[in-house]
C-alpha positions in Angstrom: -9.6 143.9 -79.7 -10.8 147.0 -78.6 -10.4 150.1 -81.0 -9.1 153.7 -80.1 -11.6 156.0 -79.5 -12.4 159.0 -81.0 -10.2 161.4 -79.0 -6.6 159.4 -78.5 -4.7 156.4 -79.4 -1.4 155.3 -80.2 -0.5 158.5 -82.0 -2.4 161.2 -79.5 -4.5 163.1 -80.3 -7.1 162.1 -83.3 -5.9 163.7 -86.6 -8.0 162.5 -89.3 -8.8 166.1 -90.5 -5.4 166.7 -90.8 -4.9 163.5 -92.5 -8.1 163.7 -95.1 -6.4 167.4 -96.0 -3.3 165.9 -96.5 -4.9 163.0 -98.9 -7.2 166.0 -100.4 -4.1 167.8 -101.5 -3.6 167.9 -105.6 -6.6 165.3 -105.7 -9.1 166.0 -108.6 -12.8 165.9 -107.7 -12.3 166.4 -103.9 -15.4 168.3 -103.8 -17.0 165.4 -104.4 -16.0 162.7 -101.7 -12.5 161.6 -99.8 -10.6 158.8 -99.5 -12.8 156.8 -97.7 -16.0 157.0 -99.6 -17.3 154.2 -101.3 -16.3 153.9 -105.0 -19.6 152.8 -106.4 -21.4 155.9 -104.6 -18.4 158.3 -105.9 -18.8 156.7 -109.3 -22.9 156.7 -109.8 -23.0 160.3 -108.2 -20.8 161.6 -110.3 -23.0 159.6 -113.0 -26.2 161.9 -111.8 -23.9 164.3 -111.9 -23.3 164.4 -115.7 -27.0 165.3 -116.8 -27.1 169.0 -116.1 -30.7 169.2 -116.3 -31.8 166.6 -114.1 -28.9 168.4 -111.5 -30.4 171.5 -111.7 -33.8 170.8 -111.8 -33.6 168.7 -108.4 -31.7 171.5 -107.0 -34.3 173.8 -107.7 -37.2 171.5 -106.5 -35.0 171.1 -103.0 -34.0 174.3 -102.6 -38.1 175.3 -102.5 -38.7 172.1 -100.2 -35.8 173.4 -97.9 -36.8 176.5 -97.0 -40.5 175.2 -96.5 -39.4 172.5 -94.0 -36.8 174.8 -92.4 -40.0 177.1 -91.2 -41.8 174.1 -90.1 -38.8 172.5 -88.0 -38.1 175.9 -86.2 -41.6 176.0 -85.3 -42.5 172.7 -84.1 -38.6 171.0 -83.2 -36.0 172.8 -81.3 -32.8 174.4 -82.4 -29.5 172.7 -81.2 -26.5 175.6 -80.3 -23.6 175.8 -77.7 -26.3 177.3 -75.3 -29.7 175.1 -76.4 -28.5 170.7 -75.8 -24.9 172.1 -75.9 -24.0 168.2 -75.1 -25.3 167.5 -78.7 -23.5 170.7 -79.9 -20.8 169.2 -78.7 -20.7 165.8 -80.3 -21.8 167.8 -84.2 -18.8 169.7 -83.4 -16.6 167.2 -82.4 -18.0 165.4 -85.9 -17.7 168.3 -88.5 -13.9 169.0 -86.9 -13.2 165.2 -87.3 -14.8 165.2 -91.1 -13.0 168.7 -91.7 -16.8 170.6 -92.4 -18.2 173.3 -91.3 -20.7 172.2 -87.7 -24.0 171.3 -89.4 -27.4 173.0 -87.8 -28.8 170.2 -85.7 -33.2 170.1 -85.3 -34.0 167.8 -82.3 -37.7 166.3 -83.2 -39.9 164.9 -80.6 -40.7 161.7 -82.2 -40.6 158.5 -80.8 -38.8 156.4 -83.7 -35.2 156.0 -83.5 -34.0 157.6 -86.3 -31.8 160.9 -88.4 -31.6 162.0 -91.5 -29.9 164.9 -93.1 -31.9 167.6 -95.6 -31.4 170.5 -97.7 -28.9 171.7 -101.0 -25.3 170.8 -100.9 -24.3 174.6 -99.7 -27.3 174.7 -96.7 -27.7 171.5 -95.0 -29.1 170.8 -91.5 -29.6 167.2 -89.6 -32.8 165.5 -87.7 -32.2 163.7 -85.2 -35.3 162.3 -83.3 -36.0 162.3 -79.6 -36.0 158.8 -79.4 -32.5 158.5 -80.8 -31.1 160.5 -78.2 -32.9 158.7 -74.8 -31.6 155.1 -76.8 -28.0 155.9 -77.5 -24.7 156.6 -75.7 -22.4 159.5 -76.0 -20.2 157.4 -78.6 -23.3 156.1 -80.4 -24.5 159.6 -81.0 -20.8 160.4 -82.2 -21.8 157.4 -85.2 -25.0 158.6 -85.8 -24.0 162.5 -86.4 -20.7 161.6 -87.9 -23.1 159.2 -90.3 -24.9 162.7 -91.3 -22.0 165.0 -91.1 -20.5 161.8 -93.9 -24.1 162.7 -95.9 -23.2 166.8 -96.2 -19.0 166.4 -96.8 -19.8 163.7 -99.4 -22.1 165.8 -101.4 -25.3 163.4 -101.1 -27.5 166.3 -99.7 -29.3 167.5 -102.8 -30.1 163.7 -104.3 -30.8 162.5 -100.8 -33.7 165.2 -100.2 -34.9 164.4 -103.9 -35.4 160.8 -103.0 -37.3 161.6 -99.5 -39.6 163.9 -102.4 -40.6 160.6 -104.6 -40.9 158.6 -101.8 -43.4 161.2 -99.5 -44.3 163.7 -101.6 -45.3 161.9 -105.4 -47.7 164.6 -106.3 -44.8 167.3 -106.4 -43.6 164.5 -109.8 -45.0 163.2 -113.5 -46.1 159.9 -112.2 -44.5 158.5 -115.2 -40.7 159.9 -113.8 -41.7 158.5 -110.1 -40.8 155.0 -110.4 -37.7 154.9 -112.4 -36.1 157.9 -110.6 -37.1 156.0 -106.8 -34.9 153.3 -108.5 -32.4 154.8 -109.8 -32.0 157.0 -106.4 -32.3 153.9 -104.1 -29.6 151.9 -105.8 -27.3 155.1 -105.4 -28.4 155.3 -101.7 -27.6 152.2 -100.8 -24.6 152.9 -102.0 -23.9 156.2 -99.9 -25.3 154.9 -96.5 -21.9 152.6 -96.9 -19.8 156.0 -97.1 -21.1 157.5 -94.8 -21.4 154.6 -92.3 -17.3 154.8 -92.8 -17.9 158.6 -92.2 -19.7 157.7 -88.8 -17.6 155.3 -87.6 -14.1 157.6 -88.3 -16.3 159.7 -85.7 -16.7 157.5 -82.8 -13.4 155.3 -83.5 -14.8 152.1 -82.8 -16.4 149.6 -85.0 -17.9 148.0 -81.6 -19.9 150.8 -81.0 -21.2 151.3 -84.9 -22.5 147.5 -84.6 -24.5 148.0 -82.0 -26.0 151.7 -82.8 -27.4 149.1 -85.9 -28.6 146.2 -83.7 -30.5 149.2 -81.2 -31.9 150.4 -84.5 -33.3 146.6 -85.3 -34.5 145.6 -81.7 -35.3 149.2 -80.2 -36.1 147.7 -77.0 -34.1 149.2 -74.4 -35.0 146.0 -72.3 -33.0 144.2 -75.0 -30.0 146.3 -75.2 -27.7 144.0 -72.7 -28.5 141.1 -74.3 -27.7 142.1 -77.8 -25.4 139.3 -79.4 -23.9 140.9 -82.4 -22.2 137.6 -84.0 -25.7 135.8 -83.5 -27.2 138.9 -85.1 -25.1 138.0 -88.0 -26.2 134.7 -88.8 -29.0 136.4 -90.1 -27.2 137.5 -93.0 -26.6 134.3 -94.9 -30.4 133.3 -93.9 -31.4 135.9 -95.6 -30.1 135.9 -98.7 -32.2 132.6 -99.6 -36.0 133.1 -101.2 -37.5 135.7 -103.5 -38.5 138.3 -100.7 -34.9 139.2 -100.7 -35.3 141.0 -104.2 -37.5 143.6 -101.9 -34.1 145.2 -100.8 -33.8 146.6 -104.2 -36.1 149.5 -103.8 -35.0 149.9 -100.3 -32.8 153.4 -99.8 -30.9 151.5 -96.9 -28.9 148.2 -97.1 -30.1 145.2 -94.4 -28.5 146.0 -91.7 -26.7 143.0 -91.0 -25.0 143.7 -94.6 -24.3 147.4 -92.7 -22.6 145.5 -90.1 -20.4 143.3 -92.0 -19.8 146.4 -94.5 -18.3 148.3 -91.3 -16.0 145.5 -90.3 -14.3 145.6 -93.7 -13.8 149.2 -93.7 -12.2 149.0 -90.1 -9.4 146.8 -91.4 -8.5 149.2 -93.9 -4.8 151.0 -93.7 -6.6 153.7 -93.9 -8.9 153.8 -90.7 -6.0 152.3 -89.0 -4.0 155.1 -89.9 -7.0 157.9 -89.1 -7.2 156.3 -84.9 -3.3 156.0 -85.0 -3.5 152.2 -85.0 -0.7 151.5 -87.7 0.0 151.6 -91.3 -1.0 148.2 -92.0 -4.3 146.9 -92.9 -6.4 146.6 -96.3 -6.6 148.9 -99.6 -9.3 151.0 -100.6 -9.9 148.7 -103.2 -9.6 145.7 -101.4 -12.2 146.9 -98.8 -14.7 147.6 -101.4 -14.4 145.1 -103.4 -15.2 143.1 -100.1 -18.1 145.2 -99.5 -19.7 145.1 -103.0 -19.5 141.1 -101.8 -21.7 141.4 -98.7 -23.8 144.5 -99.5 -25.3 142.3 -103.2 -28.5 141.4 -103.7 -28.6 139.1 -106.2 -25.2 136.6 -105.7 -22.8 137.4 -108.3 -24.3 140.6 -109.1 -22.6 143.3 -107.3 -23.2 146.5 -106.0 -19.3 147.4 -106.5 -17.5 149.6 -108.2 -18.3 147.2 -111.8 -21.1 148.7 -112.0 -19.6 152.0 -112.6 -16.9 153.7 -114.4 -14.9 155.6 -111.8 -13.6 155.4 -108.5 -12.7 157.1 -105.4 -11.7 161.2 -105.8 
């Protein structure tokens, strides 16, 4: 079945900032997250969260890395604006209205890997996206990217995602005796986030189609490839890989497998409350039943999940 997109559907025009306001309304914590973040990244945020010190102190180390990197990226990468890529403008507008943020500052970087990533403190974020990204992907792809990053900034990931990037590029800046424990700790939490904000993305662009393949580009990145990408072959892969020790590697990854993505963003788009976001109906799965679905498919270990068991709270 083909989804609504982003702009229309059943109900007219897309509403989903109206509707998150309306679920934000009387809600404790709604700084924090909405509805449709994942409960195990709420929870083990909000975990991080509790030990002022270690808050502040990574603040403090990002805010200094921030405004380093913001010098470098206006001198080598260029600036997006309603007069500089306005198309792009365009799409992070169309995302931040959707998500119910203010439009994020956009830095398009000549680079040849298809990728994006968001940076900076929780109040002064501003998103990557690469070159390559942008000759790969469609108008709607770009919309699940961006939206993907806008998720990062409106879920409050900004200021633990940037401290990860630190221990993973910049080791020197750390005690090496904090290094590994805190890449650890921040990894499983990431994992955890990419899952929100691949809901975030896909809210966005309104159709779970289009968020499949913006993964399977990402895995083959081969536009010779692109017309022949088989997304339920692709997902074979999954069970395959579950079997044999090198698995375990995925636990100091920042990013789930992909195919683990894919399945993870099926789930979400049965949910009564994406449904209800592209005016699609009431119907569909819980919150609760959709994670506890995805804590299923995104575990490492079988039986061990990365759900919302492994921490104390849920959803704001």
């Amino acid at each position: 079945m083909t989804e609504a997109g982003a702009s229309g559907g059943p109900g007219g025009e897309f509403s989903f900032s109206r509707f998150v306001a309306e679920s934000q309304r009387g809600a404790p914590g709604v700084d924090e997250s909405v509805r449709y973040a994942y409960a195990a990244d709420v929870a083990m945020l909000k975990g991080f969260r509790r030990v002022k010190p270690i808050e502040l102190a990574a603040a403090a180390t990002v805010r200094m890395y921030k405004d380093v990197l913001r010098n470098q990226l206006l001198g080598q990468t260029i600036k997006v604006g309603p007069t500089q890529f306005p198309r792009i403008h365009a799409i992070a507008a169309h995302c931040a209205k959707t998500l119910s943020v203010p439009v994020p500052t956009l830095y398009i970087a000549n680079n040849p890997t298809v990728n994006a990533y968001t940076f900076g403190t929780d109040e002064d974020s501003f998103v990557v996206v690469h070159s390559a990204l942008v000759d790969h992907f469609s108008e709607d792809e770009l919309k699940f990217v961006i939206g993907h990053e806008t998720g990062h900034i409106q879920n409050k990931h900004v200021v633990y995602n940037t401290v990860l990037h630190l221990l993973k590029t910049a080791t020197g800046m750390f005690l090496p005796w904090i290094v590994l424990p805190a890449e650890i700790a921040l990894s499983a939490w990431y994992r955890r986030a990419e899952i929100t904000c691949d809901r975030a993305g896909l809210l966005c662009c309104g159709s779970v189609e289009t968020g499949a393949r913006t993964f399977l580009k990402m895995a083959s990145g081969s536009q010779k490839l692109y017309q022949e990408l088989n997304v339920e072959a692709y997902l074979e892969q999954l069970e395959e890989g579950r079997e044999g020790p090198g698995r375990l590697a995925e636990a100091m990854a920042s990013h789930p497998y992909l195919p683990k993505r894919v399945q993870a963003l099926r789930a979400f788009s049965q949910s009564a409350l994406y449904r209800k976001a592209i005016g699609q109906g009431d119907d569909g799965l819980s919150m609760e039943a959709v994670d506890e679905r995805t804590s299923e498919i995104i575990q490492i270990v079988k039986g061990k999940t990365d759900g919302n068991k492994d921490g104390g709270e849920g959803r704001a």
